[in-house]
C-alpha positions as CSV (number, residue, x, y, z in Angstrom):
1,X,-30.3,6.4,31.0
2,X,-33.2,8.0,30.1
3,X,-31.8,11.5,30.0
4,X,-29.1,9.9,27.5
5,X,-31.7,8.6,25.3
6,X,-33.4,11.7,24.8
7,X,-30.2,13.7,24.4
8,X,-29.2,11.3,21.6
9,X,-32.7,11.5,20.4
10,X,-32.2,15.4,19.8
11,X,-29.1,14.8,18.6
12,X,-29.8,12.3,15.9
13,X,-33.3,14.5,15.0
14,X,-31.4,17.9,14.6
15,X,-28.8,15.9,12.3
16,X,-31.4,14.7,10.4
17,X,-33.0,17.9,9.5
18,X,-30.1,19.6,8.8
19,X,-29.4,20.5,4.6
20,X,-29.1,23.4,2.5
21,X,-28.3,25.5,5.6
22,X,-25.7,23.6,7.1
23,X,-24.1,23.0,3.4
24,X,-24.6,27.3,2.8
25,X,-22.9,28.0,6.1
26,X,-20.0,25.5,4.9
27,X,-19.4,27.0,1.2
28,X,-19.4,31.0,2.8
29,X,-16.2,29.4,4.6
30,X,-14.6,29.1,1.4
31,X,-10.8,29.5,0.4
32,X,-11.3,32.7,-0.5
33,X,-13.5,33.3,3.0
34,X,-10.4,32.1,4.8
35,X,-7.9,34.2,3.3
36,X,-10.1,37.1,4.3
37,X,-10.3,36.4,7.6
38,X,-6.7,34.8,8.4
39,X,-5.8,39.1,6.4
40,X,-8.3,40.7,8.9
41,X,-6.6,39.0,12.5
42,X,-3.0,39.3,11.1
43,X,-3.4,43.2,10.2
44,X,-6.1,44.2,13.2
45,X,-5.4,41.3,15.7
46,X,-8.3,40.8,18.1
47,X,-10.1,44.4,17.0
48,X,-12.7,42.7,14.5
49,X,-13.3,39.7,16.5
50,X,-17.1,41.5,17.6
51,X,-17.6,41.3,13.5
52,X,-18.6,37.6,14.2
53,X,-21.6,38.6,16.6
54,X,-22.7,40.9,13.9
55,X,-22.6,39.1,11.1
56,X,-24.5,35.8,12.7
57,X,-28.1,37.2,13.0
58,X,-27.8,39.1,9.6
59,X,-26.6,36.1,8.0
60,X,-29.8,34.2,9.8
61,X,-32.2,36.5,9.0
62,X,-31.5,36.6,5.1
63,X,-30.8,33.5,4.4
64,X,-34.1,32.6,6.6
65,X,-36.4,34.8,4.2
66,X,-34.3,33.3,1.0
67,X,-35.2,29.9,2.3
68,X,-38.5,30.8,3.1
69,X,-39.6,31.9,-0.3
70,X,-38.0,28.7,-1.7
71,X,-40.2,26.6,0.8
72,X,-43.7,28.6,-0.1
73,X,-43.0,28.9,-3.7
74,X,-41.4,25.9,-4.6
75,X,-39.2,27.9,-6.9
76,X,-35.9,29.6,-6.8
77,X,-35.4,33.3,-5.7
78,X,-34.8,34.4,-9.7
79,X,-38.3,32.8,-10.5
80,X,-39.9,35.2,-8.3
81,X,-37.8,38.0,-9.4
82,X,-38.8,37.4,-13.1
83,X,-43.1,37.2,-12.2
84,X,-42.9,39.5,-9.7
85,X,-40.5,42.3,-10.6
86,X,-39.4,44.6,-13.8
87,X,-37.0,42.1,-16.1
88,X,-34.4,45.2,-16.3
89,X,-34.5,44.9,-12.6
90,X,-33.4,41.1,-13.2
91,X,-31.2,41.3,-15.8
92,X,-29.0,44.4,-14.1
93,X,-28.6,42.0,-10.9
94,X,-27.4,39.3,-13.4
95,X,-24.8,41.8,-15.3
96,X,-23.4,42.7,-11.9
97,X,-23.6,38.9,-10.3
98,X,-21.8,37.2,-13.1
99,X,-18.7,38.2,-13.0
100,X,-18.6,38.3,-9.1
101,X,-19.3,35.4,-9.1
102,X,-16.7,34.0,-11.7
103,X,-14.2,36.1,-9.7
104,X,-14.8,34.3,-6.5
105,X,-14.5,31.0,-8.3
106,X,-10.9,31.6,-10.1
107,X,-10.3,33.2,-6.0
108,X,-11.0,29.7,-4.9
109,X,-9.8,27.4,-7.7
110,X,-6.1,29.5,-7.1
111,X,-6.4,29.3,-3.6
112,X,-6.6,24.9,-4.1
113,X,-3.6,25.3,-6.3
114,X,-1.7,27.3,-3.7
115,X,-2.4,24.4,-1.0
116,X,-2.0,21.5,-3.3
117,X,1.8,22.7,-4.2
118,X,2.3,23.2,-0.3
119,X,1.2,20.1,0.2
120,X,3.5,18.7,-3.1
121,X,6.5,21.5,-3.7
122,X,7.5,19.8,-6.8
123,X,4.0,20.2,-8.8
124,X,3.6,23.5,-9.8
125,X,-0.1,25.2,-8.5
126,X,-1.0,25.5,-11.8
127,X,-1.4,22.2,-12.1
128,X,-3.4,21.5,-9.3
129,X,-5.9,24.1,-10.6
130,X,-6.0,22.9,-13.8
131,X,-6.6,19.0,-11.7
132,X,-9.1,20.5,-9.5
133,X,-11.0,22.2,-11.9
134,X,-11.4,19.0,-14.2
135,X,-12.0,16.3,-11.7
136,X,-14.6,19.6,-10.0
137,X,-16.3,19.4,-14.1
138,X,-16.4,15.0,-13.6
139,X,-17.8,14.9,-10.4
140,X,-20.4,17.5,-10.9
141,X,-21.6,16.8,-13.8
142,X,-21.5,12.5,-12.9
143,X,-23.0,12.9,-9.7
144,X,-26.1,13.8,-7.4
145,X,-25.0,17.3,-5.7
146,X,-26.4,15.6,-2.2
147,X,-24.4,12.8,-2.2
148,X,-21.0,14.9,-2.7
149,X,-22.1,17.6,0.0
150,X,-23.1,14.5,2.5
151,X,-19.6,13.6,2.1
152,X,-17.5,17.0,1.8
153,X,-19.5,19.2,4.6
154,X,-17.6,16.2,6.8
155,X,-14.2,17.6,4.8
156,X,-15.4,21.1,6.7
157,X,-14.9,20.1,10.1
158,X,-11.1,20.3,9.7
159,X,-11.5,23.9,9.8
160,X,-12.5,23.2,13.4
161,X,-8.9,23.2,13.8
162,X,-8.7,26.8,14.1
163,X,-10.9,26.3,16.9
164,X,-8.0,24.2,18.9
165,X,-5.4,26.6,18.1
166,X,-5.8,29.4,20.2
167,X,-6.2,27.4,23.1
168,X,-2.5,26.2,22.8
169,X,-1.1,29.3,23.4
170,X,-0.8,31.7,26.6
171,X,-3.8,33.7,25.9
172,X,-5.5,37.1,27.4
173,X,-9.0,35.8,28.0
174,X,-10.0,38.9,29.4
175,X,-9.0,41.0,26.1
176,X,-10.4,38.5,23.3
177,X,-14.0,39.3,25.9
178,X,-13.6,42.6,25.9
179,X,-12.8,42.7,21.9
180,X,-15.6,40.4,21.6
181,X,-17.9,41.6,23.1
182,X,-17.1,45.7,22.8
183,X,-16.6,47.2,19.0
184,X,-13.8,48.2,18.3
185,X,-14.5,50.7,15.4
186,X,-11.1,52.6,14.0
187,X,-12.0,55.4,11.4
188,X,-8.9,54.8,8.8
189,X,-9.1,53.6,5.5
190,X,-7.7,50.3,6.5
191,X,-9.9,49.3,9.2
192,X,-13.2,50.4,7.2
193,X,-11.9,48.4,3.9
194,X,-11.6,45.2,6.5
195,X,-15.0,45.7,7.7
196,X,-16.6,46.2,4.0
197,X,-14.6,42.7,2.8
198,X,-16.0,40.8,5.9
199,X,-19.5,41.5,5.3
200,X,-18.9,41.2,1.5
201,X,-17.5,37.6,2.2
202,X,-20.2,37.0,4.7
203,X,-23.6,38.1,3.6
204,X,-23.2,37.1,-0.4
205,X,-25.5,37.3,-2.8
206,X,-24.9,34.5,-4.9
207,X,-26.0,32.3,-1.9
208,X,-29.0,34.4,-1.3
209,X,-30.1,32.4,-4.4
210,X,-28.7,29.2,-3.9
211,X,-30.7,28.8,-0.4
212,X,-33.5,29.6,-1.9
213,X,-33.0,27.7,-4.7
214,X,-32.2,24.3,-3.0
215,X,-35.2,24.1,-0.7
216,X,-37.6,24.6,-3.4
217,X,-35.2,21.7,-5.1
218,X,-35.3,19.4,-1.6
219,X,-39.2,20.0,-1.4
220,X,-39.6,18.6,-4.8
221,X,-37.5,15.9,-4.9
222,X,-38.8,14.4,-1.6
223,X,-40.4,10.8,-1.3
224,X,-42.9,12.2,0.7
225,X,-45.5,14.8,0.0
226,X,-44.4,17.6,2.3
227,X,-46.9,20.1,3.6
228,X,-45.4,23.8,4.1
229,X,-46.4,24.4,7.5
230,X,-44.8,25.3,11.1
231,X,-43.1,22.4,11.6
232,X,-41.7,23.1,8.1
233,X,-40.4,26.2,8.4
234,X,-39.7,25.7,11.9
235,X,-37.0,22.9,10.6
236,X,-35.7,25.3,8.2
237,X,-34.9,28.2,10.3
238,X,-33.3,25.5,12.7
239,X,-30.9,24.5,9.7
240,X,-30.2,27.9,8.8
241,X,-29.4,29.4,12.2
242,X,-27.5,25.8,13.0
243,X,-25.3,26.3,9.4
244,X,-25.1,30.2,9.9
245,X,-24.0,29.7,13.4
246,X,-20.8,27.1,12.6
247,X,-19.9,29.7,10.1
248,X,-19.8,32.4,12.0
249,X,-18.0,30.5,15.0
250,X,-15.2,29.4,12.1
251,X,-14.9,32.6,11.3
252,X,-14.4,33.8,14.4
253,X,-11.4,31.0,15.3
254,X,-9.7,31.8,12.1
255,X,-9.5,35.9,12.9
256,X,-8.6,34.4,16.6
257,X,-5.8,32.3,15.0
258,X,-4.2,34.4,12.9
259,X,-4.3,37.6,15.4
260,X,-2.8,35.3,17.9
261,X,-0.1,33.7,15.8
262,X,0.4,36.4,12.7
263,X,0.0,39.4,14.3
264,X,1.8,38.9,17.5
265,X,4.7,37.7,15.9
266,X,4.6,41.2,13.4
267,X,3.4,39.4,10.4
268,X,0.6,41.8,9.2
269,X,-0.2,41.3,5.8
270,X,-1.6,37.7,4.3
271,X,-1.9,37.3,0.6
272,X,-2.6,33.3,0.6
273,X,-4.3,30.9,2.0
274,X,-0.5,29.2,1.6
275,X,0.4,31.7,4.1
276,X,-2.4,31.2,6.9
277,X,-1.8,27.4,6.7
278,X,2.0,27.9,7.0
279,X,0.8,29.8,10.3
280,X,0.0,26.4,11.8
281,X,3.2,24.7,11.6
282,X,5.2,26.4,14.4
283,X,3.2,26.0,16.4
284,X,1.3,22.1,16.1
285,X,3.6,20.5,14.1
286,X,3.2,19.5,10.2
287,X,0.2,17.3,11.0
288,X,-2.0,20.1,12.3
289,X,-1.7,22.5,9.2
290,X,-1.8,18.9,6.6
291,X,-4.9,18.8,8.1
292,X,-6.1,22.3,7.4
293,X,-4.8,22.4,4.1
294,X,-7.0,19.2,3.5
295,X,-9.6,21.2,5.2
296,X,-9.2,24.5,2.2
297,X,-9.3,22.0,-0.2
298,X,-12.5,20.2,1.3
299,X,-14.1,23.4,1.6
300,X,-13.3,24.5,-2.3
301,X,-14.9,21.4,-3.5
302,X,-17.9,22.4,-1.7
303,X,-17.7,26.0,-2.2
304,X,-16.6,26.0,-6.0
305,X,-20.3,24.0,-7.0
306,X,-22.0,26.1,-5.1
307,X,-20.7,29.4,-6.6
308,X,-21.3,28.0,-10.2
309,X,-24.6,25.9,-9.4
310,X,-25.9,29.2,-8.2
311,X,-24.8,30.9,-11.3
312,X,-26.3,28.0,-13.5
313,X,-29.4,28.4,-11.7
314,X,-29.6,31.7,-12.0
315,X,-29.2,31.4,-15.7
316,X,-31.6,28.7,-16.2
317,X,-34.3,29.9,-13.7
318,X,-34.4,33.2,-16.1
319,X,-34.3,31.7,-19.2
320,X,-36.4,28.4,-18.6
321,X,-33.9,25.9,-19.2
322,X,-34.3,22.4,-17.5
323,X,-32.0,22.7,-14.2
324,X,-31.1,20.2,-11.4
325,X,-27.6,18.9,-9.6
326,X,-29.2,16.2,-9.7
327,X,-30.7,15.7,-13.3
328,X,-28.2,14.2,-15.8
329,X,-26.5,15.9,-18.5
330,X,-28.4,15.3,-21.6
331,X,-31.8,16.2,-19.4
332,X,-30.2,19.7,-18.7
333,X,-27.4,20.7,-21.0
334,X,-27.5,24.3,-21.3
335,X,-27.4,23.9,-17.4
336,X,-24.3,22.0,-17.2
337,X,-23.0,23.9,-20.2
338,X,-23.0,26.8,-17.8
339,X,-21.4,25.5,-15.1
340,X,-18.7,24.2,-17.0
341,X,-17.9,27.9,-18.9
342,X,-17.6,29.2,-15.6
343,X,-15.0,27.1,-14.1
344,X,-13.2,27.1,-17.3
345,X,-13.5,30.9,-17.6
346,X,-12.4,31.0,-13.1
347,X,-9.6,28.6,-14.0
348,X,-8.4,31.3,-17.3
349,X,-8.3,33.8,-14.3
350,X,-5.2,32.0,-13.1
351,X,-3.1,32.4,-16.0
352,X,-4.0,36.4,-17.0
353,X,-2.2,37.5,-13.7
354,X,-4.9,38.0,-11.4
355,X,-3.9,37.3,-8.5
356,X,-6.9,35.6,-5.1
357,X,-6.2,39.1,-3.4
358,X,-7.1,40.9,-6.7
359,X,-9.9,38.8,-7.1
360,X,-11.5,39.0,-4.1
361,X,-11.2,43.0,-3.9
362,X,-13.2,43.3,-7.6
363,X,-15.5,40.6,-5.9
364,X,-16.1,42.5,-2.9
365,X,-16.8,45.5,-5.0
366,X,-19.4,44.0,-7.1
367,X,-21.3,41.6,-4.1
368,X,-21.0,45.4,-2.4
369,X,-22.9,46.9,-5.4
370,X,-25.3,44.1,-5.4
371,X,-26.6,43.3,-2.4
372,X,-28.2,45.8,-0.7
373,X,-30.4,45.7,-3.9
374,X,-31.1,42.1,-4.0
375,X,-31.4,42.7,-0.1
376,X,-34.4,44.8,-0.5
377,X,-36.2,42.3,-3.2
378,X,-35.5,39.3,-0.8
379,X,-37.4,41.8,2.0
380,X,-40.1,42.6,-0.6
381,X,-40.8,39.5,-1.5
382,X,-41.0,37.9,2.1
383,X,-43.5,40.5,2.8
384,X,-45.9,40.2,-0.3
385,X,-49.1,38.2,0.9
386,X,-49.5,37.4,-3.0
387,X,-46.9,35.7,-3.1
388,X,-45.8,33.9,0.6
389,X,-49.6,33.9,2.1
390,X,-49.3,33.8,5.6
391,X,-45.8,33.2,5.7
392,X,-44.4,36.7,5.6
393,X,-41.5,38.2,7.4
394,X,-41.8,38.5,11.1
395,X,-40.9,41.5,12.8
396,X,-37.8,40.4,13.8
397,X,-36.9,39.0,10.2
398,X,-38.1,42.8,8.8
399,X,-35.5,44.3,11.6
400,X,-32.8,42.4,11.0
401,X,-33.1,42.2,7.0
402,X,-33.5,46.2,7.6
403,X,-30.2,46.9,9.5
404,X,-28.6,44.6,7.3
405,X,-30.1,46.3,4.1
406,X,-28.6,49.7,6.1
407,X,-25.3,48.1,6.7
408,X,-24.6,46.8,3.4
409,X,-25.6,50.3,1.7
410,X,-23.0,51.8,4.2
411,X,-20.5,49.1,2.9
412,X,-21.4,49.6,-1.1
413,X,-21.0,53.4,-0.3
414,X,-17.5,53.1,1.4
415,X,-16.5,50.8,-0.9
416,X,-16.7,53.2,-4.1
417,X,-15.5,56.0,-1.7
418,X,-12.4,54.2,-1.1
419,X,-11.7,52.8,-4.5
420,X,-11.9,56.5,-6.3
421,X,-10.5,58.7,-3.6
């Protein structure tokens, strides 16, 4: 009885510390996330399934230092860009962020659409942009962030679905280890474009500053008077890893699912996320892929404010406006202005014949471009004593945040290699 009580004990104290993290790892699952994935297991089957091993530590260790700095400055990751660094350097990473970051959004907002007219044929997916996009403007703008993510991060766990899936089906156990577990690395074009969009989707810039950014913002808007110390940060890097973690295991089920569905049955290219929920029904019935198609929409609601809440704090951090998700709108207009011009201007993207797949390939391009520079200011800045005291990088932090600053330059490189040749 005992040994229950403290098991629930842990249980309920790891649920309680978990936050921004958990609600980061969410959003990087986002519509457009889940269209890149179900495209990677049709077209490779179980090849890039080792991706997911990769891309958990990187995404720990950055998002680690991003939260890190939020938690020792009390600010967000652009504050300490604009004291700290050149403001060319700030405003180039703004030029090249913005309209990645609008891309991803009209990527996401089409993506809802797509589901909503699966789930009713008759209304056209227009429609349900346009519906998602105004009631995404009410309930932002009306309501704390926190109180919508406590309730939507629960919308995520239909995803888990994927999870089910390839346990229905006669599987090779034995090959998804080896493919696991063994890199399978394929010097083509195709393969190396796969591998550049799955750590473009993964390791993202734009949440680089939205981690940062929302536990400087949980910090100040505790009841209690919170003391940065182990404990702390030792919380933090538990609701990090946790929320990286789930991501990365979701992830790894989708590219599971759709290599052991889609690409089995010769079905190798995936434009939608229309398409990877269709993938569901032969094989669970209706009621499986309702529920998945609840889950893409869950996950856009989540994903959509964090996309332009990290934009509008970007903005605002740079230009000293009042900011907050949780301020009301006449206590932080130009704020809320912001956000509002983006999902209008994501939601335009759906009617100038753009299509997600579009989208997300310009996206890719400029997160490529991007990151490994904002990459090597995050690493900076978690190693200046000025500015994080005691609380610099560890080794392992610098290691990690190194190969990932190596593997992203790779990616950036490929990237423009493959677009001009």
């Amino acid at each position: 009885m005992k040994e229950k009580t403290g098991f629930s004990a842990r249980i309920k104290k790891t649920l309680k510390i978990l936050g921004p993290g958990l609600v980061t790892g969410a959003s990087d699952d986002d519509p457009s996330g889940i269209a890149t994935y179900t495209q990677t297991g049709a077209q490779f089957g179980y090849a890039t399934l080792w991706t997911a091993l990769l891309t958990f530590p990187l995404m720990a260790a950055i998002q680690g230092m991003c939260a890190r700095i939020g938690l020792v400055t009390t600010e967000g990751l652009t504050v300490a860009l604009r004291k700290h660094y050149p403001r060319p350097i700030l405003y180039l990473m703004l030029l090249f962020s913005f309209p990645a970051i609008t891309l991803n959004i009209g990527a996401d907002i089409q993506g809802m659409g797509a589901v909503g007219n699966m789930l009713f044929p008759k209304v056209p997916a227009s429609i349900f942009s346009v519906i998602f996009t105004s009631i995404l403007m009410i309930v932002i703008i009306r309501f704390p962030y926190q109180k919508i993510a406590a309730i939507l991060k629960w919308l995520c766990l239909s995803l888990l679905l994927y999870i089910a899936v390839p346990f229905m089906i006669t599987q090779d156990w034995g090959q998804i280890a080896r493919n696991t577990f063994i890199p399978t690395i394929k010097l083509d074009k195709e393969f190396l474009s796969i591998l550049v969009a799955i750590l473009g989707t993964t390791i993202s810039p734009y949440l680089f500053f939205w981690q940062a950014t929302m536990e400087a913002e949980d910090l100040k808007h505790s009841k209690l008077k919170i003391v940065v110390d182990k404990q702390v940060l030792g919380n933090m890097k538990k609701d990090v890893n946790i929320g990286m973690l789930l991501s990365n295991l979701v992830m790894f089920f989708i590219i599971l699912t759709a290599a052991s569905v889609l690409f089995k049955a010769g079905i190798h290219k995936v434009d939608t996320v229309y398409q990877a929920a269709k993938a569901l029904e032969p094989l669970v019935g209706r009621f499986a892929y309702l529920i998945f198609a609840v889950g893409v929409i869950g996950t856009g609601f989540l994903g959509i404010p964090v996309l332009a809440g990290s934009q509008a704090y970007m903005l605002a951090e740079t230009f000293g406006w009042e900011a907050g998700l949780d301020k009301k709108f006449p206590q932080a207009k130009p704020f809320y202005v912001s956000i509002v011009v983006s999902l209008l201007v994501g939601l335009l993207l759906n009617f100038i014949g753009i299509s997600p797949i579009q989208a997300l390939v310009y996206t890719a391009i400029l997160y490529g471009l991007t990151a490994p520079v904002i990459i090597a200011m995050v690493m900076h800045i978690g190693n200046n004593k000025k500015i994080m005291k005691e609380n610099t990088n560890s080794k392992l932090s610098n290691f990690l945040g190194g190969l990932t600053l190596l593997l992203m330059t790779a990616a950036a490189v490929a990237l423009l290699y493959f677009q001009f040749t």
